[in-house]
Structures are given as structure tokens and as C-alpha cells.
C-alpha positions as CSV (number, residue, x, y, z in Angstrom):
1,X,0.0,0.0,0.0
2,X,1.0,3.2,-0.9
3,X,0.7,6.5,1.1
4,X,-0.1,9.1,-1.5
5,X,1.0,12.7,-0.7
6,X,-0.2,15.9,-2.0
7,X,3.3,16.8,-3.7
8,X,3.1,13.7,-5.5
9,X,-0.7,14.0,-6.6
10,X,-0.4,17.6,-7.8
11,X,2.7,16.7,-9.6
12,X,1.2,14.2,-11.6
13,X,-1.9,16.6,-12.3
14,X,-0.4,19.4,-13.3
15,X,2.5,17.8,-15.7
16,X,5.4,18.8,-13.4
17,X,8.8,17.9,-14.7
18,X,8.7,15.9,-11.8
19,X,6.0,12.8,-11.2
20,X,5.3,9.7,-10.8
21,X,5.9,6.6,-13.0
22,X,2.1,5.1,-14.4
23,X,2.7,2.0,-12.1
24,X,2.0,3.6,-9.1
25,X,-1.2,4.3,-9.9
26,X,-1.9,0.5,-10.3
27,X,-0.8,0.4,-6.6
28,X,-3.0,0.2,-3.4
29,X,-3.4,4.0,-2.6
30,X,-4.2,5.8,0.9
31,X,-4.0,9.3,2.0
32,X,-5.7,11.4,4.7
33,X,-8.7,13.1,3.1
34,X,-6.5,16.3,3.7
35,X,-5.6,15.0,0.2
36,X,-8.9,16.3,-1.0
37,X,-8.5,19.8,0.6
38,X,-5.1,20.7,-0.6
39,X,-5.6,19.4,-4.0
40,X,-9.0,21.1,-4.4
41,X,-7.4,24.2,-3.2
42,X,-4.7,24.4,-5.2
43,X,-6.9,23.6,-8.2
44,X,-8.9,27.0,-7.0
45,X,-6.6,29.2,-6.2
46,X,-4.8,28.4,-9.6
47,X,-7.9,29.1,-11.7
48,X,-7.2,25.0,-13.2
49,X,-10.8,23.9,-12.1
50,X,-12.2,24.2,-15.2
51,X,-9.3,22.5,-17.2
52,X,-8.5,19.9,-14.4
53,X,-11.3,19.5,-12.0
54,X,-12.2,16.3,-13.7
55,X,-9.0,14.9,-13.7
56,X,-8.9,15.2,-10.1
57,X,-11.9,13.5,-9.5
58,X,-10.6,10.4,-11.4
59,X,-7.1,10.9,-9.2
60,X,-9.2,10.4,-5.8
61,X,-11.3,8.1,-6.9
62,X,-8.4,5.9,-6.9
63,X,-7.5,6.8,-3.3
64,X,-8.8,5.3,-0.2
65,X,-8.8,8.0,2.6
66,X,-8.3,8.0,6.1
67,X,-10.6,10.1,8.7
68,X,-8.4,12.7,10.8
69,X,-9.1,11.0,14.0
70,X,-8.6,12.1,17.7
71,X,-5.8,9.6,17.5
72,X,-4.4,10.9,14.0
73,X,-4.6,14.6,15.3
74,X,-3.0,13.9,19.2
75,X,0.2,12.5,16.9
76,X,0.4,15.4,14.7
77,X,0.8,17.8,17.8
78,X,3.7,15.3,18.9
79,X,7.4,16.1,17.4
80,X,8.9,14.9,14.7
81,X,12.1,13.9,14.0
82,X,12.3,16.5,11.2
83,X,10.5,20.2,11.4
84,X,7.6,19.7,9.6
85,X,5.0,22.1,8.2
86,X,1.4,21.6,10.0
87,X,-0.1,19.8,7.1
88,X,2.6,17.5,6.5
89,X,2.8,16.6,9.9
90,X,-0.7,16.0,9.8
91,X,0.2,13.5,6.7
92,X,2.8,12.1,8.2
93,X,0.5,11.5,11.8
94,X,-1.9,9.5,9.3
95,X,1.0,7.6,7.4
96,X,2.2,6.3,11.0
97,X,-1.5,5.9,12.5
98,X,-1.9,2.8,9.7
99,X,1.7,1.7,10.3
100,X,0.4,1.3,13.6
101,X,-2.8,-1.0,12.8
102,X,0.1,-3.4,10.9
103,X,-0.7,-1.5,7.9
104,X,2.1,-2.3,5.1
105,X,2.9,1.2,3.5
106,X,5.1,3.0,2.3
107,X,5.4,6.9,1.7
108,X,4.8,8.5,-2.3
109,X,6.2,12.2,-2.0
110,X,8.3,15.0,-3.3
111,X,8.6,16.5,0.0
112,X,12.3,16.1,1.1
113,X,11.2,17.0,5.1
114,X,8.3,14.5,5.1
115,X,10.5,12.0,3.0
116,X,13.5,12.8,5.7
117,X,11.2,12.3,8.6
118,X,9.6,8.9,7.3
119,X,12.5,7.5,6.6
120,X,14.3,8.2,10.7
121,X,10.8,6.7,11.8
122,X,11.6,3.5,9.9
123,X,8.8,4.3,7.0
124,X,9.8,3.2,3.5
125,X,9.6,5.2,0.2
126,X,8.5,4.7,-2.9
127,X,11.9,5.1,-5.6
């Protein structure tokens, strides 16, 4: 299962240089449904509804989300091992909430603090 991150969703909807390879969208996919909000967001602020709103309906429809949970939410207040920005923290809370229910997963993002972070709490990345 893969942990899909918003870096690594917009990338792939907007046409960045940088995104992922087609096989990971043939993967298991989670995120938190902060997902959604960022994504959306982004999509509004940049004026891109219109030209990519659909395309980001089919990208979440792929995704299984998680609920941000009292438990989710208490971890995200808790320090990282890395400085992380609130949302990513948030991300990262929900990446080690399923690690914690035995959840095999590994983290999809651009983000070199979340990726830095996952990595000293024992989370694989995707290459």
C-alpha cells in the first residue's frame, strides 16, 4: 500500500517535470482526506478547475482515505524527528496511525522533510 502525498498527486496533475511513474497508480493508494482539501485548493486558487477538476476526481477516486481521528490529530501535535510544516505533519500523523494498525505502507512524496522524517521513523519510500 502506498501513502499518496499531495506533492506527489499535484505533480502528476499538473504535468510537473517531476512525477510519478504510471505504475503507481496501479498500486493500493491511501491518504488522509486532507488530500482532497489541498488538491481542491490548489486547483482553485490556480484558476485550473475548469481545465482539471475532472482529472482530479478520477485521481481520488483511486485513493482510499483516512478520517483525521482524535488519534491521527494527538500524533500530529507530537514532534517529529524533522521540522515539519502543520499539514505534513498531519500526513505524516496519518502515514504512522496505519503503520500502527500493521498496515504495510510506504510513503509516495516529493517532499524532502516528510520524506526525511519517514524515513528516521523506519517508513519506506517509494523510488
Amino acid at each position: 500500500m502506498i501513502y499518496l502525498d499531495t506533492s506527489v498527486a499535484l505533480a502528476h496533475l499538473l504535468g510537473e517535470t517531476r512525477h510519478p511513474p504510471d505504475s503507481l497508480w496501479q498500486e493500493p493508494l491511501i491518504s488522509s482526506r486532507l488530500l482532497q482539501y489541498e488538491c481542491w485548493t490548489r486547483l482553485h486558487a490556480s484558476g485550473r478547475v475548469d481545465t482539471h477538476g475532472a482529472a482530479l476526481r478520477d485521481l481520488l477516486d483511486r485513493v482510499a482515505f483516512l478520517e483525521m481521528t482524535p488519534a491521527v490529530l494527538a500524533r500530529a501535535m507530537e514532534p517529529f524527528p524533522v521540522v515539519l510544516r502543520p499539514l505534513d505533519a498531519l500526513h505524516l500523523a496519518s502515514l504512522e496511525f496505519l503503520r500502527a494498525q500493521g498496515q504495510p505502507v510506504r510513503l509516495a512524496s516529493y517532499d524532502d522533510r516528510m520524506c526525511e522524517a519517514a524515513t528516521r521513523l523506519g517508513c519506506p519510500l517509494v523510488a
